[in-house]
N, C-alpha and C positions, 0 to 999 in steps of 0.2 A: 314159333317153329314153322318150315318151311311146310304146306301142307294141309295148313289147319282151316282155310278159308279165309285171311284177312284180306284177298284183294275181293273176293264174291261179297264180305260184308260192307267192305266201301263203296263197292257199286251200287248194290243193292239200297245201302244207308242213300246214297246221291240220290237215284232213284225215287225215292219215297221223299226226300226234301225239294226234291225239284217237283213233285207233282204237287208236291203242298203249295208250291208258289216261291222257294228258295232260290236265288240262283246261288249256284254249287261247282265247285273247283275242287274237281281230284290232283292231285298233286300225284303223281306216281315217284316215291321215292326211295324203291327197290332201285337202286342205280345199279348197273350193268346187268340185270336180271329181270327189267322191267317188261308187267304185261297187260297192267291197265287199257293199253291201248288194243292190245289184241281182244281180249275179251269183250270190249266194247265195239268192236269193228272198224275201228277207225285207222287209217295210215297215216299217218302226221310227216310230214317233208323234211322237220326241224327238232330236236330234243333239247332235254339238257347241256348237252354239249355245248353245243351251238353257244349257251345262252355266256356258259360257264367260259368259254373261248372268248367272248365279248363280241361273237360274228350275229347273234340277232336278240334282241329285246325278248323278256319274257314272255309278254305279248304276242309279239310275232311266232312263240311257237304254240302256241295255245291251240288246239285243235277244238271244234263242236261236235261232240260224240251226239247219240241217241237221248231222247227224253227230257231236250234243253242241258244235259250235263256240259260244261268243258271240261276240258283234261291237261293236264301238262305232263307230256310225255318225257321217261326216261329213256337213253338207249336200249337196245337190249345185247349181252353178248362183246362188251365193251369195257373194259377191265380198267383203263384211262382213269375213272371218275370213280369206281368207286372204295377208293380212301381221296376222300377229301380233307384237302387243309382246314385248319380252322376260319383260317382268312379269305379261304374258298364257299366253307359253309356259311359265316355269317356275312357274306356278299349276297350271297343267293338268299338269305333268311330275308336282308333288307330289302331285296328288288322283289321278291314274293309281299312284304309288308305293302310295297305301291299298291297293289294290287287288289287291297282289302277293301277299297270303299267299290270296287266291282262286281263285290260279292259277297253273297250274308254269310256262306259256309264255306271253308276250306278244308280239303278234308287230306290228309297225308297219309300215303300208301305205304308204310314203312315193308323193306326186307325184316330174313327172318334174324335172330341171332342178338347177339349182343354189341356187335360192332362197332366202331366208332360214329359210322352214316347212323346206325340206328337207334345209338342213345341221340345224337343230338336235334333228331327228327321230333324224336318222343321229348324232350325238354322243351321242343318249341314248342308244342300243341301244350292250349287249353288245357284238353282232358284226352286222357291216353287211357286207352280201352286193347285190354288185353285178351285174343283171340288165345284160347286152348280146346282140344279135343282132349276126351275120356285116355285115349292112349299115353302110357306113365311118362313116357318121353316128353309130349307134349306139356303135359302137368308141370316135370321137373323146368322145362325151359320157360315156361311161364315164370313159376317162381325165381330163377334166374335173373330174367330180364327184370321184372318186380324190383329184386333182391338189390341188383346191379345201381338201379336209378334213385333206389331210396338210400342204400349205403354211400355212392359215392356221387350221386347229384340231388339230395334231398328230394325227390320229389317221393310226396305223404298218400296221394292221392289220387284211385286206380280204378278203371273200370273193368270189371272181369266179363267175356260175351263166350260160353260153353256150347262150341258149334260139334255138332253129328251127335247129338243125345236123340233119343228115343221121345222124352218128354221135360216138362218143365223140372218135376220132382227128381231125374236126372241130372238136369243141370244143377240144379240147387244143392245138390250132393256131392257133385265135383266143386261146386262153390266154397261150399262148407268144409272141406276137405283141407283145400287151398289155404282157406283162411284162418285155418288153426295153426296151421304151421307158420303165417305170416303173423299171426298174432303171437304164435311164443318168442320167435326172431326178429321181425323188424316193427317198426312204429310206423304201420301205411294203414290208409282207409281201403277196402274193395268194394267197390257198390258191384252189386248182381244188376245185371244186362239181359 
């Protein structure tokens, strides 16, 4: 859900892997809505667009935010890019794959919703870690997108991260909330964040 804090946890996550000794690539993949870059301060010359138009290399738009982070900036306010083709996204998937041995982390800023951009964001990652707040709205979209990626793209395997609680015993409550209802309905793991 739009709201809940997943670009503040990707920063923050960069943040703490880059002072570990990481180096860390945000991927901002909110397309037309993107603010990665704003929140980090940084103006980048070049986006997505750019990359997706085939007018500059992935690389070339890469910006060096704060903290040793990079970033690879989406437009913002740019309607263009986001529905992307299949044959758009796994272009972009493979030219992001070059990219891998220049960095231990990649981390994907996904929008909110269930969309096409944002199922096939979350099928590329690793491990997909699911941002809710306490607010029922946010609970139901959580389970949503869950629901969405284990029914119709197998994936078994979820990280749940319960942001604007009061305390741990909070979270673990809205955890456990979640996970009854995903344990009656679907066949997915949640690990608590």
């Amino acid at each position: 859900k739009g709201g809940v804090g997943k670009t503040s946890m990707v920063i923050n996550l960069a943040v703490t892997l880059s002072r570990q000794g990481q180096r860390v690539l945000i991927m901002d993949c909110d397309l037309g809505l993107s603010n990665v870059d704003v929140l980090l301060g940084v103006q980048p010359r070049y986006n997505l667009t750019h990359a997706l138009k085939g007018e500059r290399e992935l690389r070339e738009i890469i910006v060096e935010g704060p903290e040793g982070i990079s970033v690879l900036p989406a437009p913002f306010g740019n309607q263009e890019i986001t529905n992307l083709s299949a044959e758009e996204r796994l272009s972009l998937l493979a030219r992001l794959e070059e990219l891998e041995e220049e960095y231990d982390i990649i981390l994907l800023d996904t929008g909110a919703g269930i969309s096409s951009n944002v199922l096939f964001f979350n099928m590329a990652a690793n491990h997909i870690v699911v941002v809710m707040t306490p607010e029922p709205t946010s609970v139901t979209d959580a389970y949503a997108l869950i629901k969405v990626l284990n029914t119709r793209h197998s994936e078994e395997t979820f990280h749940l991260l319960v942001n604007e609680v009061r305390n741990d015993a909070e979270g673990l409550s809205y955890y456990r909330k979640l996970t009854q209802v995903t344990q009656s309905f679907l066949n997915v793991s949640i690990r608590y964040l």
